[in-house]
Steps between C-alpha positions, in 0.01 A plus 500: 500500500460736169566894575146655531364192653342513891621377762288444785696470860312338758604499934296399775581819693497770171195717384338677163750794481315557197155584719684690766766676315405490159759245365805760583763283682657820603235579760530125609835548563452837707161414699625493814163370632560199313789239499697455168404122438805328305255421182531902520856507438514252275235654267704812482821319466331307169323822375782710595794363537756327761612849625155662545468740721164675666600801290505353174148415527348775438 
């Protein structure tokens, strides 16, 4: 994959972060209405970093 390039994750159990929290992965992380789905994680870890914390998000 080329930097700049999408990458689209899919999971059986995720949903459109983008439609409920506007594509910030930082409120993913902190809805506590909502489960943090692993595609999530990983998603942050790839845009982010290994270490990536809920704080960095922002």
């Amino acid at each position: 994959m080329r930097a700049g390039e999408p990458l689209t994750l899919v999971d059986f159990d995720g949903y459109d972060h983008h439609a409920v929290h506007t594509g910030h992965l930082e409120r993913v992380l902190r809805d506590l209405a909502r489960i943090v789905e692993h595609e999530f994680v990983l998603a942050a870890m790839i845009t982010h970093g290994p270490l990536v914390r809920a704080a960095n998000l922002g």
